[in-house]
KESE-341122 format. One record per residue (C-alpha): z, x, y; residue number from 0. Coordinates in nm, 2 decimals. Layout:
N
Z | X | Y | k
Z | X | Y | NUM
...
end
This chain:
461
Z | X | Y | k
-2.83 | -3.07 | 3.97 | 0
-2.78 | -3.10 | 3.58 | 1
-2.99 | -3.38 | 3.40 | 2
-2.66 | -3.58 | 3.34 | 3
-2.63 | -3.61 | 3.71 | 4
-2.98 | -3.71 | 3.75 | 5
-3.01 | -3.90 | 3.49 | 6
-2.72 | -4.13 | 3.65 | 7
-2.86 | -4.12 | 4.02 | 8
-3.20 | -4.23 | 3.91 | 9
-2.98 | -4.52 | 3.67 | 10
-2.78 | -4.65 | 4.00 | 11
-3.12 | -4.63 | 4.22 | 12
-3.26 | -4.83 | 3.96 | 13
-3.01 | -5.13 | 3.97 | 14
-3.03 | -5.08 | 4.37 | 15
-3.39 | -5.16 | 4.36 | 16
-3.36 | -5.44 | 4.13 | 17
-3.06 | -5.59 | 4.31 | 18
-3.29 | -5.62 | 4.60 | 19
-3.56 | -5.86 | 4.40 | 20
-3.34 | -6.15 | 4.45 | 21
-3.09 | -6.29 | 4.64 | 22
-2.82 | -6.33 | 4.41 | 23
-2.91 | -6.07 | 4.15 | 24
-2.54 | -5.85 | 4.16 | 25
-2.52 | -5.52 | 4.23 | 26
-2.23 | -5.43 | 3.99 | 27
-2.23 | -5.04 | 4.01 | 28
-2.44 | -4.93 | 4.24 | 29
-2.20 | -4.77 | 4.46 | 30
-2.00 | -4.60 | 4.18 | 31
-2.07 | -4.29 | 4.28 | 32
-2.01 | -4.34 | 4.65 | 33
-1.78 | -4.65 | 4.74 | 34
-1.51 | -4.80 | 4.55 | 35
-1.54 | -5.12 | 4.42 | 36
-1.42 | -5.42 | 4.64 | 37
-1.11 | -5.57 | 4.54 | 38
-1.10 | -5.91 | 4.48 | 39
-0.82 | -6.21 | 4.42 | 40
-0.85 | -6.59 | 4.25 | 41
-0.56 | -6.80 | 4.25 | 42
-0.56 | -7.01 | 3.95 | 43
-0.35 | -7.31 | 3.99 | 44
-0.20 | -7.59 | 3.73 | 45
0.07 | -7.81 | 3.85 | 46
0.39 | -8.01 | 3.72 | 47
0.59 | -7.69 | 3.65 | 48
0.57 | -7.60 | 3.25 | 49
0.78 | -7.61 | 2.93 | 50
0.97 | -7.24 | 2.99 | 51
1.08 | -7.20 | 2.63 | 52
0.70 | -7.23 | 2.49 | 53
0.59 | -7.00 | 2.84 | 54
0.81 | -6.72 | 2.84 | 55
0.68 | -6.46 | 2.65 | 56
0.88 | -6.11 | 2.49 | 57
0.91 | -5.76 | 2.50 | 58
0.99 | -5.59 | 2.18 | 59
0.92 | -5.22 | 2.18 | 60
0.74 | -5.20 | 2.48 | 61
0.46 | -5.43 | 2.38 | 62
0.42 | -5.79 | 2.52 | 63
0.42 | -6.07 | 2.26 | 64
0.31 | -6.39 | 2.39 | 65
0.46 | -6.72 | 2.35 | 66
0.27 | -7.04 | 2.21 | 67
0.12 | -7.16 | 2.57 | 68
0.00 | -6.81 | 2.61 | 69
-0.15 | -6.71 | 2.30 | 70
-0.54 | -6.77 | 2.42 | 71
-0.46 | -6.49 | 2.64 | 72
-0.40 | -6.26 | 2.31 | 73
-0.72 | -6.02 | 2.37 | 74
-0.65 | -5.97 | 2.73 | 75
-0.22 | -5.90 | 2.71 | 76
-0.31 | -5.55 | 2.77 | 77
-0.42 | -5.65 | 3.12 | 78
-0.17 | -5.91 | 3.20 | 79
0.17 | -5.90 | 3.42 | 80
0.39 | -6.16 | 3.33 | 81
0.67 | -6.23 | 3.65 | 82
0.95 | -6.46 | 3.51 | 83
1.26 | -6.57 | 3.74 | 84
1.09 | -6.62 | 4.10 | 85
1.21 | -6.89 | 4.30 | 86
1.10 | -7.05 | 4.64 | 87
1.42 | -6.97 | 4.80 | 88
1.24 | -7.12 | 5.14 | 89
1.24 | -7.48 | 5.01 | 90
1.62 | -7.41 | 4.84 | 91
1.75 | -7.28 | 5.18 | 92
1.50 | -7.40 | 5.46 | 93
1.24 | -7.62 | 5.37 | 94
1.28 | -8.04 | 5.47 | 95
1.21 | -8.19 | 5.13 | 96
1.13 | -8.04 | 4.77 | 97
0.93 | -8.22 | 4.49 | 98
0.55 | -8.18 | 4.42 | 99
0.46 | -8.11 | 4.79 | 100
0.66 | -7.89 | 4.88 | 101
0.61 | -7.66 | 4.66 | 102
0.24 | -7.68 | 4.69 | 103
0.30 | -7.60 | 5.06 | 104
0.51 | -7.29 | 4.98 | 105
0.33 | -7.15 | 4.69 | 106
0.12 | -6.90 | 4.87 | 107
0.26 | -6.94 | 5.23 | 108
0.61 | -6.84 | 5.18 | 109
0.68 | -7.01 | 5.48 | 110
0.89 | -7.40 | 5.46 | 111
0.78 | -7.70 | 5.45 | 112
0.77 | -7.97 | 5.75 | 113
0.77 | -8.37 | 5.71 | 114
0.48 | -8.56 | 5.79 | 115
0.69 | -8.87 | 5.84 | 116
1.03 | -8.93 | 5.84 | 117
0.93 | -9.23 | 5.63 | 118
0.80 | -9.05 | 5.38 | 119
1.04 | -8.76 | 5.28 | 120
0.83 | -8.63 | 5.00 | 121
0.55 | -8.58 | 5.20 | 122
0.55 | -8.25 | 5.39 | 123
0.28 | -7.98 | 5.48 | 124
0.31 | -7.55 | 5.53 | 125
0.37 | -7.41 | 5.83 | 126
0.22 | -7.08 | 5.79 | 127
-0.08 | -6.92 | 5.67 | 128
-0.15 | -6.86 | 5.27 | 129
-0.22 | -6.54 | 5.19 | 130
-0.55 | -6.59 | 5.06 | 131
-0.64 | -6.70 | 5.42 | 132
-0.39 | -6.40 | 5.58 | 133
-0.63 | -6.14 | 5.35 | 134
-0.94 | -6.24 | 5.44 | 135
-0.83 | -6.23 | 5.83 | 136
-0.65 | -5.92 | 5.77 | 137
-0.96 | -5.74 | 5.58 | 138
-1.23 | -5.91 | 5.77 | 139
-1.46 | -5.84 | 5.51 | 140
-1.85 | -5.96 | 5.55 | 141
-1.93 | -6.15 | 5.31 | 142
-2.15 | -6.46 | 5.25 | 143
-1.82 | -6.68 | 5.23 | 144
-1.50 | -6.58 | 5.37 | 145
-1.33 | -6.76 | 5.11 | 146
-1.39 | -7.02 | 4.84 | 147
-1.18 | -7.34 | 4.77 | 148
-1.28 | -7.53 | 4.42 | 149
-1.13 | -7.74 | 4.20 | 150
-1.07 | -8.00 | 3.97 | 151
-1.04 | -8.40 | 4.00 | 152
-0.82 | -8.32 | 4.37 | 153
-0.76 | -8.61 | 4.60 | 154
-0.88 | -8.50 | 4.89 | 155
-0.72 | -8.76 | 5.12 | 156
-0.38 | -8.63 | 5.01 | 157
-0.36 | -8.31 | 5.20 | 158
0.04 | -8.23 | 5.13 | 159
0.00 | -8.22 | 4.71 | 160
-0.38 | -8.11 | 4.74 | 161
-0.42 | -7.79 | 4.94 | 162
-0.30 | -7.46 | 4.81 | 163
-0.45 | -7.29 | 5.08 | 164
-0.39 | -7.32 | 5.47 | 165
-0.56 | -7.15 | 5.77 | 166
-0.22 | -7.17 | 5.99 | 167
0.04 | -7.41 | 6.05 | 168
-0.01 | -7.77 | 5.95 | 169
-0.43 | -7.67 | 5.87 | 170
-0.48 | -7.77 | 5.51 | 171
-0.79 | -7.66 | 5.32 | 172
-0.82 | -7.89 | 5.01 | 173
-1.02 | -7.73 | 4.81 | 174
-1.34 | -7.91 | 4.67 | 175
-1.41 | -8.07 | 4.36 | 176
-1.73 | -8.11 | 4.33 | 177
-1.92 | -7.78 | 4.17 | 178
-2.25 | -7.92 | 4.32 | 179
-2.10 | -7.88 | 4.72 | 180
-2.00 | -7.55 | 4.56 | 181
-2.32 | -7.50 | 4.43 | 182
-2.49 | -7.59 | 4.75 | 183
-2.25 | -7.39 | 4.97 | 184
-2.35 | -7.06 | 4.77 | 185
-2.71 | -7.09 | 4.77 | 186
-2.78 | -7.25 | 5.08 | 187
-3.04 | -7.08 | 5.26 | 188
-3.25 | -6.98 | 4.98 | 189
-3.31 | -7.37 | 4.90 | 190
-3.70 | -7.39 | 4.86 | 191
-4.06 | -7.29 | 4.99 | 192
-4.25 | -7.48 | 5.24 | 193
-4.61 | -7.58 | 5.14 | 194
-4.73 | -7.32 | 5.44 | 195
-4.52 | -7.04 | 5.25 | 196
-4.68 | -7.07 | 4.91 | 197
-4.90 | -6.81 | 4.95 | 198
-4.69 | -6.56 | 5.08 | 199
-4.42 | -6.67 | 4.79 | 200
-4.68 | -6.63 | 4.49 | 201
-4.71 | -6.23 | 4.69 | 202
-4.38 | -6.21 | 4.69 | 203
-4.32 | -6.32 | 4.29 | 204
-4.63 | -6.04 | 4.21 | 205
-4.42 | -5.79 | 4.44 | 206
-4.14 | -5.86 | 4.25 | 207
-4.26 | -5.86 | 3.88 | 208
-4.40 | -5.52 | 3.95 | 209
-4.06 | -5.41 | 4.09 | 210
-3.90 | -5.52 | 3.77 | 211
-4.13 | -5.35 | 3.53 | 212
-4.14 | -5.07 | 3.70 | 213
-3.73 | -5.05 | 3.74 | 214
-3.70 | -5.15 | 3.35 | 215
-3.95 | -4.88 | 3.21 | 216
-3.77 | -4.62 | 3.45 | 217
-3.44 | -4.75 | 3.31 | 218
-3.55 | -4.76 | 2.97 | 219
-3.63 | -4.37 | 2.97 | 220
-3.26 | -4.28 | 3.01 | 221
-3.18 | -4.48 | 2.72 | 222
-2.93 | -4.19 | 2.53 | 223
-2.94 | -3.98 | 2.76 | 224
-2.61 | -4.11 | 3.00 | 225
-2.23 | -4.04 | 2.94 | 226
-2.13 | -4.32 | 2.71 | 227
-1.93 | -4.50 | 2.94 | 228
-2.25 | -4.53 | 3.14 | 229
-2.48 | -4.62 | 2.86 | 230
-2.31 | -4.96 | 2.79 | 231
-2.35 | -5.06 | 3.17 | 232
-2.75 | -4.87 | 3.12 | 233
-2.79 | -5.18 | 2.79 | 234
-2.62 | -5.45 | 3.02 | 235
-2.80 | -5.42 | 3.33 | 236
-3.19 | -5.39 | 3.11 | 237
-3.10 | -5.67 | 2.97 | 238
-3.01 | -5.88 | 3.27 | 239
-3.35 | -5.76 | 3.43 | 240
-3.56 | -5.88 | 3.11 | 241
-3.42 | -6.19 | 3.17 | 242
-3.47 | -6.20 | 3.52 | 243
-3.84 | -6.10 | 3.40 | 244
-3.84 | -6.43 | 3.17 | 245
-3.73 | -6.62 | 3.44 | 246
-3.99 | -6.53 | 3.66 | 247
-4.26 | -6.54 | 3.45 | 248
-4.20 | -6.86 | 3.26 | 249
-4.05 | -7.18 | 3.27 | 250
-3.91 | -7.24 | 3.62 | 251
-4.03 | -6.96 | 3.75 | 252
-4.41 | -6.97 | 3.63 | 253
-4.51 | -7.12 | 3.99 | 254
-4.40 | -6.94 | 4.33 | 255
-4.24 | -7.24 | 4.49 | 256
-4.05 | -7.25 | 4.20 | 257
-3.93 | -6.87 | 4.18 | 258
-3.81 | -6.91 | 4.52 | 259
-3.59 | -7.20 | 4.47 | 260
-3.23 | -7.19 | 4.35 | 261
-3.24 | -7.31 | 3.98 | 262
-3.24 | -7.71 | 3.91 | 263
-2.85 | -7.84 | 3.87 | 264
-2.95 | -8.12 | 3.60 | 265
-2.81 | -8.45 | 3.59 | 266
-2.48 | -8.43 | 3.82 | 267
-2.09 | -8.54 | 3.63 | 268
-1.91 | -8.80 | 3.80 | 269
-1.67 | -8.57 | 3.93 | 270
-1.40 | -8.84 | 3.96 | 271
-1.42 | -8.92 | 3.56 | 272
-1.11 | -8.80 | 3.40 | 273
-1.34 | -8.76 | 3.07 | 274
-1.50 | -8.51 | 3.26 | 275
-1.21 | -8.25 | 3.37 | 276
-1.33 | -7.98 | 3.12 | 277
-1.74 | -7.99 | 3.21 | 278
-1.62 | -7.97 | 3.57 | 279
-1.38 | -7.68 | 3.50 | 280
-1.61 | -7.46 | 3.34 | 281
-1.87 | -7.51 | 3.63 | 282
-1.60 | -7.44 | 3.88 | 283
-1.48 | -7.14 | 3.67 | 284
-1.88 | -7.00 | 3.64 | 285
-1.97 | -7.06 | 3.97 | 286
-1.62 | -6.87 | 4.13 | 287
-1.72 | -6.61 | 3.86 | 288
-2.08 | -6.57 | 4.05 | 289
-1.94 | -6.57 | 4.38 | 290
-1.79 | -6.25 | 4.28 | 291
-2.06 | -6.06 | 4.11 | 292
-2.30 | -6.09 | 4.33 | 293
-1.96 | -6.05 | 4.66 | 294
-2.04 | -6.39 | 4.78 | 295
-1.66 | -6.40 | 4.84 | 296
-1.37 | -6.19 | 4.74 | 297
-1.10 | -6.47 | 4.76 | 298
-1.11 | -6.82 | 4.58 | 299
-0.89 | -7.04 | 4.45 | 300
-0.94 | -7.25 | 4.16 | 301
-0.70 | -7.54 | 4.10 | 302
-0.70 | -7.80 | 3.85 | 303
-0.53 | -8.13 | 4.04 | 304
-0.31 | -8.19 | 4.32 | 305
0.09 | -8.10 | 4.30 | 306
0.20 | -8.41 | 4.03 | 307
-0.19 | -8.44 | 3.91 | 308
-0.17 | -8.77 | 3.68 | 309
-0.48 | -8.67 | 3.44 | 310
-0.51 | -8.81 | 3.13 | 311
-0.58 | -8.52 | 2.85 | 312
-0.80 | -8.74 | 2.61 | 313
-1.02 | -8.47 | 2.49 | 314
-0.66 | -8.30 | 2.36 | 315
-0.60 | -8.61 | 2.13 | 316
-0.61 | -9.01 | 2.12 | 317
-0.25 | -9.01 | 2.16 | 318
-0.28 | -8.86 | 2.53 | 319
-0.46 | -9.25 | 2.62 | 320
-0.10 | -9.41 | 2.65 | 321
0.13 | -9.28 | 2.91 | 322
0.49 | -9.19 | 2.81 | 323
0.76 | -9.48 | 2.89 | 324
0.93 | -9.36 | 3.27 | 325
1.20 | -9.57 | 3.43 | 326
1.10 | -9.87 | 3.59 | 327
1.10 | -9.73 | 3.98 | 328
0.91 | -9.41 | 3.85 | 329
0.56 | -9.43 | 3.91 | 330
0.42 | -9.13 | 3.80 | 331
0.12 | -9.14 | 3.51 | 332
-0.04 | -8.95 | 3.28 | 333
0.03 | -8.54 | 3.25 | 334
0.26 | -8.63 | 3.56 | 335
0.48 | -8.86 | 3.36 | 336
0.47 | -8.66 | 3.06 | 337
0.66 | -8.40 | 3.29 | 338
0.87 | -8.67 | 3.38 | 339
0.99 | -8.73 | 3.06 | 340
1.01 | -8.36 | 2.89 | 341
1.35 | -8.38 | 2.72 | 342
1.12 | -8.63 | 2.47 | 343
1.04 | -8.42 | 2.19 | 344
0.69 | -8.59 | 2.15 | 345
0.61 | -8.55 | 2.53 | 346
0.74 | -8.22 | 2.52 | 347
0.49 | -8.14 | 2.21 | 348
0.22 | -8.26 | 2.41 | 349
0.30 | -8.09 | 2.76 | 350
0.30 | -7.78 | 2.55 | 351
-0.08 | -7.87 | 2.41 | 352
-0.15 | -7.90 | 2.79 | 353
-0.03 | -7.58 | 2.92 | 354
-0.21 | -7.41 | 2.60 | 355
-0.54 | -7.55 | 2.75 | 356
-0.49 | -7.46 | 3.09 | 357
-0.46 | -7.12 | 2.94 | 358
-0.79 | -7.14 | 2.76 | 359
-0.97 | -7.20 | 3.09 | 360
-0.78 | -6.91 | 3.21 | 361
-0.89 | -6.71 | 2.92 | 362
-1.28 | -6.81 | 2.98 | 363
-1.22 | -6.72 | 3.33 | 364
-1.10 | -6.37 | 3.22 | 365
-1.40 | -6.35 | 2.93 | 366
-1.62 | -6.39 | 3.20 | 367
-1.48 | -6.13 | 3.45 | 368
-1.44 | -5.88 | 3.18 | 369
-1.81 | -5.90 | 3.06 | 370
-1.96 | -5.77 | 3.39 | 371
-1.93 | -5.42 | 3.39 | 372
-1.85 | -5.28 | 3.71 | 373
-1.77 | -4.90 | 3.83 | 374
-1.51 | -4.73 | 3.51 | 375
-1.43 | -5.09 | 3.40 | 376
-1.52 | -5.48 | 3.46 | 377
-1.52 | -5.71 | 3.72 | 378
-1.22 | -5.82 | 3.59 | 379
-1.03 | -5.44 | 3.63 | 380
-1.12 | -5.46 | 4.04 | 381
-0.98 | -5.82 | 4.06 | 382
-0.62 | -5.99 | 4.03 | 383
-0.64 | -6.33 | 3.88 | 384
-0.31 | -6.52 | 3.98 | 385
-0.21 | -6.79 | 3.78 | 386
0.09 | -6.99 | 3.93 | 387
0.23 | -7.36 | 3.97 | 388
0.40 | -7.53 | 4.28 | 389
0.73 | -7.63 | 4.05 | 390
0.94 | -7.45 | 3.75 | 391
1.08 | -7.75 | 3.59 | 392
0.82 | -8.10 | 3.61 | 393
1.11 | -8.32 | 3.47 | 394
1.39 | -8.19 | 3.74 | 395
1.13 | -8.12 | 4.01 | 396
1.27 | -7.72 | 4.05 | 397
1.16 | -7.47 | 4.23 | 398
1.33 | -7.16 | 4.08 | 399
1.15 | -6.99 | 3.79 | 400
0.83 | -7.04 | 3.85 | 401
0.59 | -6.91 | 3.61 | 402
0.38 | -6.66 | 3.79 | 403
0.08 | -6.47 | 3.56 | 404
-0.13 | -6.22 | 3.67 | 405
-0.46 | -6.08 | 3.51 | 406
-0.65 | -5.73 | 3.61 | 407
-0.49 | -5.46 | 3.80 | 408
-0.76 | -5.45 | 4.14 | 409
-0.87 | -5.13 | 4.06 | 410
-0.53 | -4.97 | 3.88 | 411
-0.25 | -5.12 | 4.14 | 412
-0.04 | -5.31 | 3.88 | 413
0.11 | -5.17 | 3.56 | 414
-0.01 | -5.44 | 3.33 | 415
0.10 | -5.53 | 2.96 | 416
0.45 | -5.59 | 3.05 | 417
0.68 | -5.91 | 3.16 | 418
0.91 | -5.83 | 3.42 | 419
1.19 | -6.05 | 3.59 | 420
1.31 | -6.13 | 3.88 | 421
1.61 | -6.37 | 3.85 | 422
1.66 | -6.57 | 4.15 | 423
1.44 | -6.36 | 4.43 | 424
1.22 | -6.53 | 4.65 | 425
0.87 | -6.52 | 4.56 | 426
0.74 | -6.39 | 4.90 | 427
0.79 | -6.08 | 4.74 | 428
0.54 | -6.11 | 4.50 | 429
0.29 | -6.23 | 4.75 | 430
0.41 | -5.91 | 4.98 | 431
0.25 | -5.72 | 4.64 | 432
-0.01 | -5.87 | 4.62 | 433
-0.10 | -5.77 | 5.01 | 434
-0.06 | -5.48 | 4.93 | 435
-0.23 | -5.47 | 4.64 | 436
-0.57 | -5.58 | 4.85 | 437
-0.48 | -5.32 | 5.08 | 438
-0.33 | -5.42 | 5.35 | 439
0.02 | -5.27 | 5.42 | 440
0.25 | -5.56 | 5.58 | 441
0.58 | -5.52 | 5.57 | 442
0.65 | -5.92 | 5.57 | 443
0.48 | -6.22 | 5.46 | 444
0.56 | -6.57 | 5.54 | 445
0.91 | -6.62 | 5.64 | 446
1.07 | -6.30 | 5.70 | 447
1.42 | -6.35 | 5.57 | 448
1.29 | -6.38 | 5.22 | 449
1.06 | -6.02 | 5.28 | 450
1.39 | -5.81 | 5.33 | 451
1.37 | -5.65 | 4.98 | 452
1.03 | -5.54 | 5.01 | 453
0.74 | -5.61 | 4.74 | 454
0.86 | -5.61 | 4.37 | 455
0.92 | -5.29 | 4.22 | 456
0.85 | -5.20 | 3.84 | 457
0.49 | -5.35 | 3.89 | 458
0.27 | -5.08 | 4.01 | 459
0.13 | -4.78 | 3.87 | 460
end
């Protein structure tokens, strides 16, 4: 065995012996040599369709030029698959009702829609599966969470606008809102140390102290001497374990009960405040980004609002206090009613200025993935980050064109850089791909008449 080689097996023992110091300390490339990495899906969800003029982006000599509402996703368009022209053909030609619900009900279930209440004709829930919940089923993978639901100011006693995801038939999972649940759900069973366990926990912080300087000098010999794609992971992971040192030598970690415990979670947001949409978001966003590292879960969904959300985008500007004026038996308020009212230049100008901020978040969402270094690449490269909406058009309530962007290639299935269209094909196509893409080979999902094409074509590698 040559020293490269060795070098590189003592580098990946290294991280497996320090992934083992604590619960939730990620693995990231210790199987490089052996196992693939797991592929992994987030759905990223905004609502009231978009503005398609300031969303569409170009192709001009083979290189994708965003438009305005996509420009914060500038430094990652080499990783991105734009799909234009996609339509919910089962809500044109099927489905009970359209509007908000609707389409929230089709979005990842490809399957129609069925009234709640003859009463209520905009009110209508799936009656299939979402493919989120169809993967992990299908690819019954063990992990601490099957799936994970968060989100963003939801209503959760509106089931038909608030859940994107559904077990089966008429079983809504509204996702949660509040990034402490979250919080709990992830860490629960490593939530403290009785008074009887002390002793054994101060053993246990000694044990692993020594494990950590013994894994970071053993590290710290290779420095220079791994391939260079190597070397970067090599500085990454050293540093992660001298901060893991830190922790457990200092501050919260100085006593045992304390290095056992998950860390403290501060002062907790009113979730419910509209002021405090983006400190929830990036909470939601870091939290579904640790779930991955450390394969708490390999499919989430992170939505901001029910179908028709009515938030109020203060932090954007004071002119986003006062809602737009609607006609008098419209009720809808805030970002809804600014999608109401779109052919208003002003409202248009600021539904633009929201659609720009959802991309931000996407973009820290993509930062975040694409700072972990994981196998040849990034947690980012093994995942596909799916943003999508339930409508096209917010003002005429539409369900063809929907914008549909995608972000990472789950370990080199998509050809990315590129928009691609699709005028007027149902979008069960795209969720065929990405079933396939997370490897499992159905030839339909959700309502079969709208599978008959196959996946798209022109988006793999």
């Amino acid at each position: 065995m040559n020293a490269w080689h060795h070098g590189r097996r003592r580098f990946l023992k290294g991280l497996t012996a320090a992934a083992a110091t604590l619960p939730f300390f990620p693995l990231l490339d210790a199987h490089a040599e052996s196992t693939p990495p797991p592929k992994r899906v987030v759905f990223f969800f905004s609502g009231n369709g978009t503005v398609y003029d300031s969303w569409l982006p170009n192709m001009v000599a083979g290189e994708l030029l965003l438009s305005p509402i996509l420009s914060p996703l500038e430094k990652w368009k080499s990783k991105l698959l734009v799909v234009d022209g996609l339509s919910h053909q089962v809500i044109l030609e099927k489905s009970s009702s359209a509007g908000h619900s609707a389409g929230m009900n089709t979005a990842l279930t490809g399957r129609k829609n069925q009234l709640l209440d003859p009463a209520f004709p905009l009110r209508s829930q799936a009656t299939g599966i979402s493919v989120d919940q169809f993967l992990a089923n299908t690819t019954k993978v063990q992990t601490k969470l099957r799936t994970l639901e968060s989100g963003v100011l939801i209503e959760p006693w509106t089931p038909d606008t608030a859940a994107l995801s559904y077990r089966g038939p008429l079983q809504p999972l509204v996702a949660d809102s509040s990034p402490y649940r979250v919080f709990d759900r992830l860490f629960q069973g490593f939530s403290g140390v009785k008074d009887g366990e002390k002793k054994a926990a101060a053993e246990r912080l000694h044990d692993r102290q020594r494990l950590l300087n013994f894994v970071t000098a053993d590290l710290e010999s290779l420095t220079g001497r791994l391939a260079q794609s190597d070397q970067g992971k090599l500085e990454a992971h050293l540093g992660a374990l001298k901060a893991l040192e830190h922790s457990l030598t200092t501050g919260a970690g100085a006593s045992a009960s304390k290095a056992c415990s998950v860390p403290e979670r501060g002062v907790p947001l009113d979730i419910w405040k509209n002021e405090n949409i983006p400190a929830i978001a990036r909470l939601q966003i870091d939290l579904m980004v640790l779930a991955l590292a450390c394969d708490l879960t390999r499919f989430g969904t992170l939505q901001f609002g029910r179908a028709g959300a009515g938030h109020r985008f203060t932090w954007l500007g004071k002119e986003f206090v006062k809602d737009p004026p609607v006609i008098a038996v419209d009720t809808a308020q805030g970002f809804h009613a600014l999608a109401h009212n779109e052919k208003d230049a002003a409202s248009r100008a600021k539904l633009v200025q929201i659609h720009t901020w959802y991309a931000e978040q996407l973009a820290y969402l993509l930062g975040r993935l694409d700072s972990i270094p994981e196998g040849d690449g990034t947690l980012l490269d093994n995942t596909i980050v799916v943003w999508m909406n339930e409508l096209g058009s917010g003002a005429k309530h539409s369900h063809d064109r929907t914008p549909w962007v995608l972000a990472g290639n789950v370990g080199g299935f998509f050809k990315t850089g590129q928009l691609v269209s699709f005028p007027g094909q149902p979008h069960n196509r795209l969720l065929l791909s990405l079933c396939h893409a997370l490897g499992v080979q159905t030839e339909v999902f959700g309502d079969p008449d709208y599978c008959k094409a196959g996946p798209l074509t022109g988006i793999t590698l």
